[in-house]
SETILUM-636639 format. One record per residue: x, y, z of N, C-alpha, C, CB in turn; residue in three letters. Coordinates in steps of 0.05 Angstrom, whole numbers, padded with zeros to 5 digits, always signed. Glycine has a CB too. Example, Ala and Ser with C-alpha at 12.3 -4.5 7.8 and 13.67 -1.06 7.14 Angstrom:
REM residues 2
+00264-00114+00156+00246-00090+00156+00264-00066+00156+00226-00089+00181ALA/+00257-00045+00142+00273-00021+00143+00258+00001+00157+00282-00012+00114SER/
//
This chain:
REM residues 252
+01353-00433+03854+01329-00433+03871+01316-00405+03869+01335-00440+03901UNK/+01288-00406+03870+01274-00384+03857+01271-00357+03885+01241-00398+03843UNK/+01265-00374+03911+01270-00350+03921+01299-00340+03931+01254-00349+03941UNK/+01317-00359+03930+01348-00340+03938+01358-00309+03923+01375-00362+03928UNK/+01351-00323+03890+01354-00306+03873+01333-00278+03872+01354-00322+03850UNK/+01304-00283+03879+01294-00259+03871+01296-00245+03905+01261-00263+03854UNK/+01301-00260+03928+01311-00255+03947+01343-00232+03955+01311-00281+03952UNK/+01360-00239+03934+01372-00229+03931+01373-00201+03909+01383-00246+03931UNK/+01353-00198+03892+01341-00181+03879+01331-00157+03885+01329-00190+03872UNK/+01312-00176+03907+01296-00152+03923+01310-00129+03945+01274-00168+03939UNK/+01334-00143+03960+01342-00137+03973+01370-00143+03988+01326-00138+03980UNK/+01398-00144+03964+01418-00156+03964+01434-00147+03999+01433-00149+03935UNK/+01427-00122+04009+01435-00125+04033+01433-00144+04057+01429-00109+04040UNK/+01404-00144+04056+01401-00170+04079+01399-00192+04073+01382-00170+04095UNK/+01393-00203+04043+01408-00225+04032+01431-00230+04040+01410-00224+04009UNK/+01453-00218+04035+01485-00221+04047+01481-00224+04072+01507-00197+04044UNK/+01476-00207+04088+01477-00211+04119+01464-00231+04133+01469-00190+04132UNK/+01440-00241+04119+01435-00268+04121+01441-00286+04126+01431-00274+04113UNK/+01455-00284+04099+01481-00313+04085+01503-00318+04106+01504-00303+04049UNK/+01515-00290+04114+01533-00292+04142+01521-00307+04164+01537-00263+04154UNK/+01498-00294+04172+01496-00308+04198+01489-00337+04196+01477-00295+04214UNK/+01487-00353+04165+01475-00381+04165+01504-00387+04175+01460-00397+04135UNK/+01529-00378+04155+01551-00390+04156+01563-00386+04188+01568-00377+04132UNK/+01554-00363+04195+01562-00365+04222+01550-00395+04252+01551-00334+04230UNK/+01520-00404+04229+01510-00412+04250+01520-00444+04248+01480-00403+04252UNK/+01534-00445+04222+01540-00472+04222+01572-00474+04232+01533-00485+04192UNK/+01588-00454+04236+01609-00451+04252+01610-00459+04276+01616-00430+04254UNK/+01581-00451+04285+01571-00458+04320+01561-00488+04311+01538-00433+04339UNK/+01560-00498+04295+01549-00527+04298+01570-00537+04298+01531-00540+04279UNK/+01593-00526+04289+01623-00541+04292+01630-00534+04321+01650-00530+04268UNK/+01642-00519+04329+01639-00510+04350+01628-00519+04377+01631-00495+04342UNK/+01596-00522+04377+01581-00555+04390+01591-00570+04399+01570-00574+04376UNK/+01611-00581+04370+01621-00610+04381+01652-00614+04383+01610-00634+04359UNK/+01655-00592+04384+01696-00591+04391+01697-00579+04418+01720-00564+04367UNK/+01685-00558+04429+01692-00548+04452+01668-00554+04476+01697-00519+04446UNK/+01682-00555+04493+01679-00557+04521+01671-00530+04542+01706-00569+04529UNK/+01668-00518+04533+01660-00488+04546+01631-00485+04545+01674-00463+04530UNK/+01627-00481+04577+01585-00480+04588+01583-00459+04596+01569-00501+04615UNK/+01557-00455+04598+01544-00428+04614+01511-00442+04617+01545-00390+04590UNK/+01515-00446+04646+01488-00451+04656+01481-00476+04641+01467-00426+04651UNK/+01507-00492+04648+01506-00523+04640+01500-00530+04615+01488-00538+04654UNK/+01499-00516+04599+01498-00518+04571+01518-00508+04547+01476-00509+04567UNK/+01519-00519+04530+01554-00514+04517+01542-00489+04503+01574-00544+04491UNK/+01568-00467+04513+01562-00438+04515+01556-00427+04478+01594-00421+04534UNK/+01564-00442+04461+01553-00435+04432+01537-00445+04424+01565-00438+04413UNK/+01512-00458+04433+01489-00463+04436+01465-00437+04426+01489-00471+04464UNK/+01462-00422+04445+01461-00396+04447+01468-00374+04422+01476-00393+04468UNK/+01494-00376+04422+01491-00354+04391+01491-00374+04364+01524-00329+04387UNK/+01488-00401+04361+01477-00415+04346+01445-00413+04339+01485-00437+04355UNK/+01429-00406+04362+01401-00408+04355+01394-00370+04348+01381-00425+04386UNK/+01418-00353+04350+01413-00330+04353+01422-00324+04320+01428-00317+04378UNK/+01442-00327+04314+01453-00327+04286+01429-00343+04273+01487-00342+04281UNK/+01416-00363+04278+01395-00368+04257+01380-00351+04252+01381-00386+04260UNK/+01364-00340+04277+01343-00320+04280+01350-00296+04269+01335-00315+04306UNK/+01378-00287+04277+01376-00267+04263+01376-00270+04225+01399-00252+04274UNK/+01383-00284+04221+01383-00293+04182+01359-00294+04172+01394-00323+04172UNK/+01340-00311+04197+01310-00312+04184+01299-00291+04186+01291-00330+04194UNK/+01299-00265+04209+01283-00240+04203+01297-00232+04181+01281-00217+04227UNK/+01317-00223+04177+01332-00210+04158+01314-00213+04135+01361-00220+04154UNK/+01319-00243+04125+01314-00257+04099+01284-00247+04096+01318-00294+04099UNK/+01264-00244+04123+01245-00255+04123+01233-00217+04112+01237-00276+04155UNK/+01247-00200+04132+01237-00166+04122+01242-00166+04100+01250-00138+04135UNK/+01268-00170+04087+01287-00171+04060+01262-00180+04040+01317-00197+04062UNK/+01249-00193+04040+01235-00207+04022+01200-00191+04022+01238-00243+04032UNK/+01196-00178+04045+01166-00180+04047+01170-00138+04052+01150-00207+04082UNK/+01190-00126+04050+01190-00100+04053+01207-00088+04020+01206-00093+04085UNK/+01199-00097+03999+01196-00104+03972+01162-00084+03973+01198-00145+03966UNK/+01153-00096+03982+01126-00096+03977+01107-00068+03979+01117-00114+03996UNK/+01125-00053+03995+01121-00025+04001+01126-00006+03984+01134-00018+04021UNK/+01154-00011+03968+01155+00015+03945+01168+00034+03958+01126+00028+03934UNK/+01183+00029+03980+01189+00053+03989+01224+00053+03998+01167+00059+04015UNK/+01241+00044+03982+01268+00044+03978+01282+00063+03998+01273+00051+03950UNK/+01280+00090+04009+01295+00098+04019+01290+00088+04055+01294+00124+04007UNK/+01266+00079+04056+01263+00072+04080+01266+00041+04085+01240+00081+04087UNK/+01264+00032+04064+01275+00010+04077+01307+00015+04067+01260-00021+04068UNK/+01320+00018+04057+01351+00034+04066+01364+00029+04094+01347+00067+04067UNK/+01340+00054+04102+01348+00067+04125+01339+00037+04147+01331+00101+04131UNK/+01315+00026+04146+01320-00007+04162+01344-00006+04160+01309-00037+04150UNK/+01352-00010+04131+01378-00045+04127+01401-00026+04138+01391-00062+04080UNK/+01408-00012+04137+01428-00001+04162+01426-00011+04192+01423+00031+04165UNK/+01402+00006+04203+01395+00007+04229+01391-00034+04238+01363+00031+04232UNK/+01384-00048+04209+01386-00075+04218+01415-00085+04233+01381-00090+04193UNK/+01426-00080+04208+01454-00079+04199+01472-00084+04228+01460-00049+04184UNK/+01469-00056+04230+01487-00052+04258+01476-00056+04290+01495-00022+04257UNK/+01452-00055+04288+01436-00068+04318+01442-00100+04320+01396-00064+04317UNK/+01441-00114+04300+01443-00148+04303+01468-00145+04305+01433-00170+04278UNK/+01485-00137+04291+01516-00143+04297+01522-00124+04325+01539-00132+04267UNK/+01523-00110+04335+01528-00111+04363+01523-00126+04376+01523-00097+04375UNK/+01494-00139+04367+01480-00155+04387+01496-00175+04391+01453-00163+04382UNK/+01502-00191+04366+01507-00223+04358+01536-00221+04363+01500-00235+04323UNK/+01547-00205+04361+01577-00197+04371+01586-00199+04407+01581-00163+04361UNK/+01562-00187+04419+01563-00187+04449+01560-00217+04453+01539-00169+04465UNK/+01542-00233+04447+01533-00258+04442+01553-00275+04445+01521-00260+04418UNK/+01559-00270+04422+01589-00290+04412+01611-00285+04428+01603-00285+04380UNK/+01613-00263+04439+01648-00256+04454+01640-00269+04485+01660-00211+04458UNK/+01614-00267+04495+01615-00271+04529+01606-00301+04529+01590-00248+04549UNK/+01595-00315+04504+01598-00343+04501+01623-00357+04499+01586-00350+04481UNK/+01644-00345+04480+01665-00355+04483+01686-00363+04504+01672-00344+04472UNK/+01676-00345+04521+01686-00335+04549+01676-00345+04575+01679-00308+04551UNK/+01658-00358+04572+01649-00377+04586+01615-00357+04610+01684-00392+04606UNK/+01613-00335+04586+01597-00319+04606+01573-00315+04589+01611-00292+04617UNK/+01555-00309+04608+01521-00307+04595+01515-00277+04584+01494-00315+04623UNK/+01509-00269+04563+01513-00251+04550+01486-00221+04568+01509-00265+04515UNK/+01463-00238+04564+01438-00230+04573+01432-00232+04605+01420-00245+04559UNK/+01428-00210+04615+01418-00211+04643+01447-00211+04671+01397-00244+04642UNK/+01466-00202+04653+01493-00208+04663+01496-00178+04668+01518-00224+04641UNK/+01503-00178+04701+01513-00152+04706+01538-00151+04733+01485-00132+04713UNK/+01544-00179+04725+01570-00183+04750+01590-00165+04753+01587-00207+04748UNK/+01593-00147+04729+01614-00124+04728+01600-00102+04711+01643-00134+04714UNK/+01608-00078+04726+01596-00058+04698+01599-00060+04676+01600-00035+04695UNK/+01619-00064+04671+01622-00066+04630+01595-00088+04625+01663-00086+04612UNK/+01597-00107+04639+01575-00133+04618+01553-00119+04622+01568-00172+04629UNK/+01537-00107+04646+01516-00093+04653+01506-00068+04630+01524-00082+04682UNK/+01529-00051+04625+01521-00039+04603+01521-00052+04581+01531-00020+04599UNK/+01538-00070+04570+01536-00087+04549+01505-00090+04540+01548-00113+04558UNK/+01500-00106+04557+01472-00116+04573+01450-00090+04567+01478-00121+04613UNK/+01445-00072+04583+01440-00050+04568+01435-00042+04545+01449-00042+04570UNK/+01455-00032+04534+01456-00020+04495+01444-00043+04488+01493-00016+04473UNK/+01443-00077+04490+01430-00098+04475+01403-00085+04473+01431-00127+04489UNK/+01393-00087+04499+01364-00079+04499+01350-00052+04487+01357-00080+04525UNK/+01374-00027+04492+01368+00003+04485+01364+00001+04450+01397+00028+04497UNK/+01388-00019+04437+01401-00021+04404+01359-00039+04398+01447-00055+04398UNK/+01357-00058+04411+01338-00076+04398+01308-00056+04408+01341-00115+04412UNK/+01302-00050+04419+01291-00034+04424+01276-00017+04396+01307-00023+04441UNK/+01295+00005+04394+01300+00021+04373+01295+00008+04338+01329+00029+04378UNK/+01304-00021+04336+01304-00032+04318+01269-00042+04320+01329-00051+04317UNK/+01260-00044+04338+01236-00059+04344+01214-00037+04331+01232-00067+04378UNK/+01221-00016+04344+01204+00009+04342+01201+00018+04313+01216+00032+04359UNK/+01229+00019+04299+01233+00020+04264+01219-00001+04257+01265+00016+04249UNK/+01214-00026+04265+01188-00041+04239+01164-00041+04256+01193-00080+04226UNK/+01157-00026+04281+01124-00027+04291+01122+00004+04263+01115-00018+04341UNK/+01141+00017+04261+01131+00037+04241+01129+00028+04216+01145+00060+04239UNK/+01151+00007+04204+01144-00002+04179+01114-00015+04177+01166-00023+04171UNK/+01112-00029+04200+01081-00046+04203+01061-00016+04202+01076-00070+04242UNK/+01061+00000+04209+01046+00023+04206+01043+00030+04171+01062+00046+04223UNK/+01064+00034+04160+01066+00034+04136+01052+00018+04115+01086+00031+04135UNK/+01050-00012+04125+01032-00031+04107+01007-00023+04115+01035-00065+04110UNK/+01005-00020+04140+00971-00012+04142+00966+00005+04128+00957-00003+04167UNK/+00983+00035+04127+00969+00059+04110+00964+00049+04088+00984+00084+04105UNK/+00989+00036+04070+00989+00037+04036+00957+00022+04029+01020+00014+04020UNK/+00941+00028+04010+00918+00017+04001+00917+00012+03976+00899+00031+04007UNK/+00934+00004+03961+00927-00004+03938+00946-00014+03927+00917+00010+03925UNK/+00943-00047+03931+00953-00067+03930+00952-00085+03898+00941-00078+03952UNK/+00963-00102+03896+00962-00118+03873+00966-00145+03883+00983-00109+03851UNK/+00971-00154+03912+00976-00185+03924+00953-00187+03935+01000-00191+03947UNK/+00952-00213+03935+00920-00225+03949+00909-00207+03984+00927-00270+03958UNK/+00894-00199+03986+00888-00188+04007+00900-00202+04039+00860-00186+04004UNK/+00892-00230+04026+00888-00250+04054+00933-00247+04051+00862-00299+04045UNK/+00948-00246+04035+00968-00244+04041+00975-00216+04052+00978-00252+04022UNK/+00965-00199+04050+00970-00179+04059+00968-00173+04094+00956-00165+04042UNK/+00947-00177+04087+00939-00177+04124+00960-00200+04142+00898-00190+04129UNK/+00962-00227+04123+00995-00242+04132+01005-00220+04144+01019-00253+04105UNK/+01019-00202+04125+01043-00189+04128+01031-00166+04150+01057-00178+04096UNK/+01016-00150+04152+01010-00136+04169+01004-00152+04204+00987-00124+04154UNK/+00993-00163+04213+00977-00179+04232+01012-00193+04238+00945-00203+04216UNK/+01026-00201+04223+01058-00223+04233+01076-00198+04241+01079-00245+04199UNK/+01081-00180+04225+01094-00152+04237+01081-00134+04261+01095-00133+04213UNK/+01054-00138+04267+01049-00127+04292+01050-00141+04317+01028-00117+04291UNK/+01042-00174+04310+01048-00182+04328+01080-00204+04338+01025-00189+04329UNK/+01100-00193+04321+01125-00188+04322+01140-00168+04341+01130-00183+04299UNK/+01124-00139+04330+01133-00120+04344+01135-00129+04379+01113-00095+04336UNK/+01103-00132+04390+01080-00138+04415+01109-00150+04424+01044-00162+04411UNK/+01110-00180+04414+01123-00205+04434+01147-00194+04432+01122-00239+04426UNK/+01166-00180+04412+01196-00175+04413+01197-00157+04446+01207-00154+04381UNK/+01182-00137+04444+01176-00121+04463+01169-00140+04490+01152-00102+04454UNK/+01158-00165+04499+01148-00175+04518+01173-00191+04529+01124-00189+04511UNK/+01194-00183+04512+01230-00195+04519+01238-00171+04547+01261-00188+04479UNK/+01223-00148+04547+01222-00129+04561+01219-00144+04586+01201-00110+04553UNK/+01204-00152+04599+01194-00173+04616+01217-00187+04626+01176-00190+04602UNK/+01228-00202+04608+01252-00224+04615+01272-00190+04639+01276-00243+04569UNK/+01276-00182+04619+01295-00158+04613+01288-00151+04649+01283-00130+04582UNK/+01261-00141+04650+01258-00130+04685+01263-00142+04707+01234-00123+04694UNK/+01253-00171+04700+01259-00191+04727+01291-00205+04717+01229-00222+04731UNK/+01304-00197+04704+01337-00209+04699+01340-00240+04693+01357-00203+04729UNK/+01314-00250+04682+01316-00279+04682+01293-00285+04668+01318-00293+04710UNK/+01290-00309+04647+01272-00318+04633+01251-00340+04639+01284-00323+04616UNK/+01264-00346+04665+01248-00378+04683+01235-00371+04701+01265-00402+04700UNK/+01212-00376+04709+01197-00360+04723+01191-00387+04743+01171-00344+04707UNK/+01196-00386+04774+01203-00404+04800+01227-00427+04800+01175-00421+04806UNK/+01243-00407+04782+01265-00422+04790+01290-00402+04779+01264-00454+04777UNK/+01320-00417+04784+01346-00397+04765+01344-00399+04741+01378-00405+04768UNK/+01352-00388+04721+01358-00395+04692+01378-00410+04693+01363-00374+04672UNK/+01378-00433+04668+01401-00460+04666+01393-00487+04664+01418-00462+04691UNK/+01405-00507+04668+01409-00533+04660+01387-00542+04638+01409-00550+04685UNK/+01389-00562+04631+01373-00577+04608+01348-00574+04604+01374-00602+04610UNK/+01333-00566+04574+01303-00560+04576+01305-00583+04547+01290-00519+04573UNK/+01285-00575+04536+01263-00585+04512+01286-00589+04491+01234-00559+04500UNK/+01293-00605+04472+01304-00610+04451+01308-00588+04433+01291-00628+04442UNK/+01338-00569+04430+01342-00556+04408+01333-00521+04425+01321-00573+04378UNK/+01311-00522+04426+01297-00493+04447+01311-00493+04475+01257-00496+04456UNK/+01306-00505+04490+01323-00518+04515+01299-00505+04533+01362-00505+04523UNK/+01273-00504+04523+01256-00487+04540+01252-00504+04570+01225-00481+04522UNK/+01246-00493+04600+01243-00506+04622+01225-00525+04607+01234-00490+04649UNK/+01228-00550+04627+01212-00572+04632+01197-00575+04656+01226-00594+04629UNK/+01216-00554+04678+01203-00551+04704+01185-00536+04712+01215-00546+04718UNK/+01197-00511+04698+01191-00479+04706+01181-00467+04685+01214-00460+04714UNK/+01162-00442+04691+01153-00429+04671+01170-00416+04657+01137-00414+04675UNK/+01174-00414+04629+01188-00397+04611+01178-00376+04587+01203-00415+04601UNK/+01195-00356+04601+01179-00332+04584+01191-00329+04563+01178-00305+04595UNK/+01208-00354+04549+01219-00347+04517+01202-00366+04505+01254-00353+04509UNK/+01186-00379+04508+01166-00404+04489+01146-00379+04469+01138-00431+04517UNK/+01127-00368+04489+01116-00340+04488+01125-00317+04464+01124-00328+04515UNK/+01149-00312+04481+01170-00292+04462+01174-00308+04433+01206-00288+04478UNK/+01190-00332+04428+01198-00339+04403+01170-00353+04388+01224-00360+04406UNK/+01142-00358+04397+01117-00362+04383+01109-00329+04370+01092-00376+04407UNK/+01107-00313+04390+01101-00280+04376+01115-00277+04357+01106-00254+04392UNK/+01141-00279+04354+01163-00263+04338+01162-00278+04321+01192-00256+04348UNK/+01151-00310+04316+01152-00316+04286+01129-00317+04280+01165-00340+04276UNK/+01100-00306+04281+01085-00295+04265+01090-00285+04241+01076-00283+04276UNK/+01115-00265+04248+01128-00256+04221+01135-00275+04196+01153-00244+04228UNK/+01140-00300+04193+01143-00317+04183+01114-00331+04170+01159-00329+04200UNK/+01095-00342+04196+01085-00359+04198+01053-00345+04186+01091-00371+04227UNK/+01050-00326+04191+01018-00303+04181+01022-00299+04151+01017-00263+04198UNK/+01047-00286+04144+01047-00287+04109+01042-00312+04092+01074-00278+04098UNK/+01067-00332+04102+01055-00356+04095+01030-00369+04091+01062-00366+04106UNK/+01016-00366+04117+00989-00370+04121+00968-00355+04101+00985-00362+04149UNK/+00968-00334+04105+00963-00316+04082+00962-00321+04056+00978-00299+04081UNK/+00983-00328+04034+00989-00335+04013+00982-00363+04006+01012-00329+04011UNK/+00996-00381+04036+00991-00415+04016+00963-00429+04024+01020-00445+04028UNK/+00953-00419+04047+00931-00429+04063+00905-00421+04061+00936-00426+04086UNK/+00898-00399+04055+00876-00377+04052+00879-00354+04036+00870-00367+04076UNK/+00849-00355+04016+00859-00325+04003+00833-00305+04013+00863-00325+03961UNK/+00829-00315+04039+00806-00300+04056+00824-00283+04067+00788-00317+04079UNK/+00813-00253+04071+00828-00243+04095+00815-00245+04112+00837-00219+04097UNK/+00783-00246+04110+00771-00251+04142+00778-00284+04159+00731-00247+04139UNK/+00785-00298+04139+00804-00331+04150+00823-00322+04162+00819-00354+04126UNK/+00835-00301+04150+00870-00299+04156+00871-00285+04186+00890-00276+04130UNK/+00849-00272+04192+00848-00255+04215+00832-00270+04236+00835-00226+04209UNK/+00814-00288+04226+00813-00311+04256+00834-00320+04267+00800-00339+04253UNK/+00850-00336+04238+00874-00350+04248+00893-00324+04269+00893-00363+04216UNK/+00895-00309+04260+00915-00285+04277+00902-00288+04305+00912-00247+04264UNK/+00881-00281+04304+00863-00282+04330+00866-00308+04357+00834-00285+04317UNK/+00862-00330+04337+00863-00349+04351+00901-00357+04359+00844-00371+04333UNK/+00906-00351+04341+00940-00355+04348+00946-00336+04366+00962-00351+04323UNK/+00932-00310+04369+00944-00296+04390+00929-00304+04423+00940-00265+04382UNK/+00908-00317+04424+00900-00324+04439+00918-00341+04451+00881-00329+04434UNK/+00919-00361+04440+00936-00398+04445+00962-00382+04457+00948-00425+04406UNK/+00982-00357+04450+01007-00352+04452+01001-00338+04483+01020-00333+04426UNK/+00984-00325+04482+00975-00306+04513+00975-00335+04531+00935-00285+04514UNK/+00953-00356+04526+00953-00375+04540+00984-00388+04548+00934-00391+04526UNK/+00988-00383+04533+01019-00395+04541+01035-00374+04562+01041-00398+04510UNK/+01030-00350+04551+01055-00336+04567+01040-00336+04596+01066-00300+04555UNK/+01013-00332+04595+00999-00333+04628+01008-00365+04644+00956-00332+04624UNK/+01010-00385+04623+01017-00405+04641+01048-00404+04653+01012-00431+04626UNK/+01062-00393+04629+01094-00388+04634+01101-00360+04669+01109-00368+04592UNK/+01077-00353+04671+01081-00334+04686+01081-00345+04709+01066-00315+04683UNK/+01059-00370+04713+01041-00387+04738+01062-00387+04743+01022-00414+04739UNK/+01091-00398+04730+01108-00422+04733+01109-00446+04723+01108-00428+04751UNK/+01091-00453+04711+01082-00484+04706+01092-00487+04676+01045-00490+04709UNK/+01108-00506+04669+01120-00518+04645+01105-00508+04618+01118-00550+04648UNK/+01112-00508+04590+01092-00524+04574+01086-00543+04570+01092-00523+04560UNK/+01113-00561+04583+01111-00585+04574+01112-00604+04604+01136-00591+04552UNK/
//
């Protein structure tokens, strides 16, 4: 397959670390269906199942589109700082799931509280390293990829950065459901409220721009002034959401 290989070309670090977290995430699909262990009524590897994906697809997804820059020692210095921020993260993840405990927003004892903490201080930091790489595509000017792909890649990394950052939010009020507790059964696969407003629908629409703008970019339009309505209007539709998620009121 043509992109694994030049995927792995471009950028054999987070290729591998990728590949881990798929294999990790299909461990949690075993996992699913053998054990009996919940958190907030839902079987507690749920959770770093949808997290081990995410983390593989940014990986795969910078891995492939920070190629494009020319600038090897800095993205380096990412694939480190990736490196080791996701694995603390996905590590905290996985140990307080196992355990029958909620990884995020957990501060029943000091240790999970700081746990809890460094998550946010580690992702943070990692957030801030690609709002600068996204700085970086804006400077460079002289390109050889279609424009309308470019601005993809610029316009999905900034507004990646925005919504990763609007996890901040969850982070202040200690909970992601807004007029009610966090927990029991939501939307198929997401588990987003059906009741209550939720401020991760919001969060996980921003953060895959990164995905969804280059794409757009390359297979859909070789306008950049197309490519920047669509940004526009998609950032609109996502605000609309998080203002409704705020009301309280469902998406669905």
């Amino acid at each position: 397959m043509y992109f694994i290989h030049e995927l792995k070309r471009r950028n054999p670090v987070l290729f591998w670390y990728g590949g881990l977290n798929f294999i990790a995430a299909i461990i949690c699909i075993v996992l699913l269906q053998t054990t009996r262990v919940e958190v907030n009524g839902i079987n507690a590897f749920f959770k770093p199942l949808k997290f081990y994906l995410s983390i593989a697809i940014f990986v795969w997804t910078m891995g492939w589109i920070l190629y494009y820059l020319e600038m090897p020692s800095k993205v380096k210095s990412f694939n480190i700082m990736t490196v080791l921020v996701l694995t603390y993260e996905i590590f905290v993840i996985t140990w307080q799931a196992a355990n029958g405990r909620l990884s995020h927003f957990n501060e029943n004892t000091p240790l999970y509280g700081i746990l809890f903490m460094l998550m946010g201080v580690a992702i943070s930091l990692l957030t801030i390293w690609t709002g600068y790489l996204c700085y970086l595509f804006f400077k460079k000017k002289n390109w050889t990829l279609p424009m309308s792909y470019v601005w993809g890649i610029r316009l999905g990394i900034l507004l990646f950065v925005v919504f990763a950052f609007e996890g901040g939010v969850m982070a202040a009020i200690n909970k992601h459901t807004i007029g009610a507790a966090d927990g029991g059964k939501g939307l198929l696969f997401v588990n987003w409220s059906r009741q209550n407003g939720d401020l991760r629908i919001a969060h996980f629409l921003g953060m895959h721009t990164l995905q969804l703008f280059p794409l757009f970019g390359y297979y859909i339009t070789r306008s950049s002034h197309t490519m920047k309505a669509f940004a526009i209007i998609y950032l609109m539709i996502v605000v609309a959401i998080l203002t409704q998620a705020l009301m309280g009121s469902p998406l669905v």
